[in-house]
Backbone as CSV, one residue per row, in Angstrom:
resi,resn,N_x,N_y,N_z,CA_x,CA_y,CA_z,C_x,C_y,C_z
1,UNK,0.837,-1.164,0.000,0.000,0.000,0.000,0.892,1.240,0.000
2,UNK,0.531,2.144,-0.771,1.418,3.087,-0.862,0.252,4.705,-0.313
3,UNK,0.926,5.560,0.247,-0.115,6.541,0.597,0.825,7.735,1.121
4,UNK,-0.002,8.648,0.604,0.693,10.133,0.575,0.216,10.976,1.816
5,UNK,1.030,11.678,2.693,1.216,12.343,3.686,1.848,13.915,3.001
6,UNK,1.314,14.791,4.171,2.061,16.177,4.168,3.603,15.810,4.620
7,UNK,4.051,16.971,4.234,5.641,17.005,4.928,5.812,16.745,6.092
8,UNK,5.530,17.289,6.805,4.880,17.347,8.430,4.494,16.238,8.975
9,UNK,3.781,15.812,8.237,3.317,14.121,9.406,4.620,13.469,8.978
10,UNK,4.900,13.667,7.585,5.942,12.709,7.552,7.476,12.867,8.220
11,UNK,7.394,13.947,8.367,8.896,14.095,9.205,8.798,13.774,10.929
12,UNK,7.022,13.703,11.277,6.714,13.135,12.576,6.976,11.903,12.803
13,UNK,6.445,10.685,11.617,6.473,9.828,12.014,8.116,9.190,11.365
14,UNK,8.925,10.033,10.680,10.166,9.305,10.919,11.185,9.788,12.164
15,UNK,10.522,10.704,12.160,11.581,11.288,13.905,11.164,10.291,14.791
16,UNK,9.551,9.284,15.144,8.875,8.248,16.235,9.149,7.375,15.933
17,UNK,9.866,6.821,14.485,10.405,5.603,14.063,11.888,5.596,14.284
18,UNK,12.587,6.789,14.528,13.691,6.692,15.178,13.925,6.576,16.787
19,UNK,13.200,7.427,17.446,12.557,7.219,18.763,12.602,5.935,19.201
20,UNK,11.995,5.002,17.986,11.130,4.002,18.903,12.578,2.958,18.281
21,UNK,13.329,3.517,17.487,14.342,2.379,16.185,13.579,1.434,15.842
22,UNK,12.688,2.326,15.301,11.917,1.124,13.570,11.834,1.864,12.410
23,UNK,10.960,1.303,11.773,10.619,1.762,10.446,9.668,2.680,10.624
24,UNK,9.687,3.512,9.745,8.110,4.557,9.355,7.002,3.446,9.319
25,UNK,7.119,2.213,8.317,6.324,1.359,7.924,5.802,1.148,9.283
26,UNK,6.345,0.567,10.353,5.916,0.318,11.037,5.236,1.057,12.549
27,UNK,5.566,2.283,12.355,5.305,3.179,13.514,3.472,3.656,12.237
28,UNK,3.483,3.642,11.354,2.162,3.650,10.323,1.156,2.519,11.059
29,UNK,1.785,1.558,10.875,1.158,-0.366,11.175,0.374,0.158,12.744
30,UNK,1.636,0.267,13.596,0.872,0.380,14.827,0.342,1.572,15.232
31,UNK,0.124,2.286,14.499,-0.985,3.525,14.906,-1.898,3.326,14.455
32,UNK,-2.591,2.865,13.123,-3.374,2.448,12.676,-4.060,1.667,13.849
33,UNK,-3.779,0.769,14.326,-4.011,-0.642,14.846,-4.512,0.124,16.093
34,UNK,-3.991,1.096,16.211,-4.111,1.558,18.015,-5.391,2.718,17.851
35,UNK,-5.532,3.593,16.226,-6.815,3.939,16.212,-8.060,3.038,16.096
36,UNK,-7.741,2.052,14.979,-8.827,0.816,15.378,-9.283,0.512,16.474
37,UNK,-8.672,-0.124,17.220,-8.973,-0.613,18.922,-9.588,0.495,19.380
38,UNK,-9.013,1.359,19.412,-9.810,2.668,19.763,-11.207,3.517,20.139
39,UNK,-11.687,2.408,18.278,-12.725,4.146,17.654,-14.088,2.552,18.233
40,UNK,-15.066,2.976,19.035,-15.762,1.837,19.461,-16.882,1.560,18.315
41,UNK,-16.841,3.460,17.574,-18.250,2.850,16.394,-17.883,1.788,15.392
42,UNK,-16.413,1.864,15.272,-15.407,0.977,14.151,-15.714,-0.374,14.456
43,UNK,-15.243,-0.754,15.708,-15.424,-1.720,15.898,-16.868,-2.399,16.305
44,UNK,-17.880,-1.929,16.505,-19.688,-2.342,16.076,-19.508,-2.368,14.620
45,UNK,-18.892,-1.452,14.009,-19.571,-1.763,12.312,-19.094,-3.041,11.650
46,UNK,-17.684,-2.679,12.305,-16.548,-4.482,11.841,-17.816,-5.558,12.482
47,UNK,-17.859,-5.584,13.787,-18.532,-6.991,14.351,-20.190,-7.201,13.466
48,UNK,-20.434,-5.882,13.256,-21.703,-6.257,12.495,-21.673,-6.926,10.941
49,UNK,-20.252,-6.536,10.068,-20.158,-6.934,8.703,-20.041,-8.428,9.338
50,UNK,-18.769,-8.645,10.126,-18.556,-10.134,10.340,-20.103,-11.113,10.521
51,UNK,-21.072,-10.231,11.256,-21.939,-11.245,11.685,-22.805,-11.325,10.282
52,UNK,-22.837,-10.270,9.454,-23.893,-10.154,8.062,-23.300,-11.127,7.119
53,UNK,-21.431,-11.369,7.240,-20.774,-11.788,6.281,-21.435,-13.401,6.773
54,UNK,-21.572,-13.647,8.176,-21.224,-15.538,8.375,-22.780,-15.865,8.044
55,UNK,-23.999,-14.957,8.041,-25.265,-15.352,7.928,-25.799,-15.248,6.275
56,UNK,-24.713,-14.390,5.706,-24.993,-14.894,4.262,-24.339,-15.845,3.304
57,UNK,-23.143,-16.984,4.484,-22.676,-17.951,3.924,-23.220,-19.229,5.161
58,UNK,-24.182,-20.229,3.979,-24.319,-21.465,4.659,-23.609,-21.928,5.672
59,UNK,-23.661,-22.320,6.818,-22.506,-23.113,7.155,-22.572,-24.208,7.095
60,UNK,-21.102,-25.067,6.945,-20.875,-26.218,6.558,-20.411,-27.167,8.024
61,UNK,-20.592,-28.210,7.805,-20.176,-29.276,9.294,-19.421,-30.106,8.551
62,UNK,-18.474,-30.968,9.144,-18.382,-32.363,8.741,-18.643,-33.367,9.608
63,UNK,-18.704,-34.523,8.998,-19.317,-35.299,10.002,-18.183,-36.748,9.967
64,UNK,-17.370,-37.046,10.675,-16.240,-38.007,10.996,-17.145,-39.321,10.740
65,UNK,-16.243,-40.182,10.555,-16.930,-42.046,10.437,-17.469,-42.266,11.445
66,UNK,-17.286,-41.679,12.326,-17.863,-42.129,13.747,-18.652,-41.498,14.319
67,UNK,-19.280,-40.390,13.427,-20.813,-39.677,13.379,-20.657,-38.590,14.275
68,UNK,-19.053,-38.596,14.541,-18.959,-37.241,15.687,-18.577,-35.753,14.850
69,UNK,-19.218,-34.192,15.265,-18.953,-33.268,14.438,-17.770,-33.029,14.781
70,UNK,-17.387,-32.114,13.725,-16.182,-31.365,13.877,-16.159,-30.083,13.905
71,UNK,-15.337,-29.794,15.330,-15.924,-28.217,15.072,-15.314,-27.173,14.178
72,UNK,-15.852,-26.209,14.352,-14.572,-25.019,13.308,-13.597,-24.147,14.133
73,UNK,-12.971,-23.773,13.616,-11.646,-23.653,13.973,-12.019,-21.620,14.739
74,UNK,-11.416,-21.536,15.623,-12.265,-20.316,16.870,-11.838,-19.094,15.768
75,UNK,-12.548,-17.838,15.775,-11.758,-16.646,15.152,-11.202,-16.001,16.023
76,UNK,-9.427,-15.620,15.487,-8.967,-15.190,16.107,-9.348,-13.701,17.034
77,UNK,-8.504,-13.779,18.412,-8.997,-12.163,18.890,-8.140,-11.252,18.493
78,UNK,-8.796,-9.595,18.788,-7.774,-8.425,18.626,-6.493,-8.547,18.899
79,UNK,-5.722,-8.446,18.578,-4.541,-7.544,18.789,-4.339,-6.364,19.538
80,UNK,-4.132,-5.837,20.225,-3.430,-4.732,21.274,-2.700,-4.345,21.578
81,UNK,-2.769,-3.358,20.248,-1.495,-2.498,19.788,-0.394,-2.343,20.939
82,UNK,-1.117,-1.539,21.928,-0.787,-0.647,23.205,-0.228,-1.996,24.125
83,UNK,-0.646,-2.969,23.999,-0.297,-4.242,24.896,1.042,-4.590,25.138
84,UNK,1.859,-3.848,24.150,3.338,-4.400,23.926,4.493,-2.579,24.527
85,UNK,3.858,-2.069,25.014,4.244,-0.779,25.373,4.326,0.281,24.144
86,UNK,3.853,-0.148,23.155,4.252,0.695,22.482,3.318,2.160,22.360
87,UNK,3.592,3.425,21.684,3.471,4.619,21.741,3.164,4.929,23.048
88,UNK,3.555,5.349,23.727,4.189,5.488,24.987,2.915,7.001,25.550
């Protein structure tokens, strides 16, 4: 993904990628991640596509030789950005 910034943010976030000794790329990654977690309407609209996305696909079972189901595999949880100390 490529994406254009003012001068200004961009000389912010490479002065916090030196700060922190990473990449721009990545001081981008985890701010993002840390407004997500964040914004609470974001995350109702996400949980609502997820629930519109699983009710407009059938779900499927299998069923083992021995007539026992199998379950499906859990969806993973958030991530937390902030969990690892970062942006301080």
């Amino acid at each position: 993904m490529q994406v254009r910034i003012d001068e200004e943010l961009k000389t912010k976030v490479d002065k916090y990628a030196e700060f922190l000794d990473s990449s721009s790329a990545y001081v981008v990654s985890e701010a993002l991640k840390l407004v997500f977690n964040k914004d609470v309407d974001f995350k109702g609209w996400l949980e609502s596509q997820a629930r519109n996305s699983e009710k407009s696909v059938a779900p499927q079972t299998s069923v083992a030789a021995d007539d026992t189901k199998q379950s499906a595999a859990p969806i993973a949880s958030e991530d937390n950005a902030n969990g690892r100390g970062l942006f301080r």
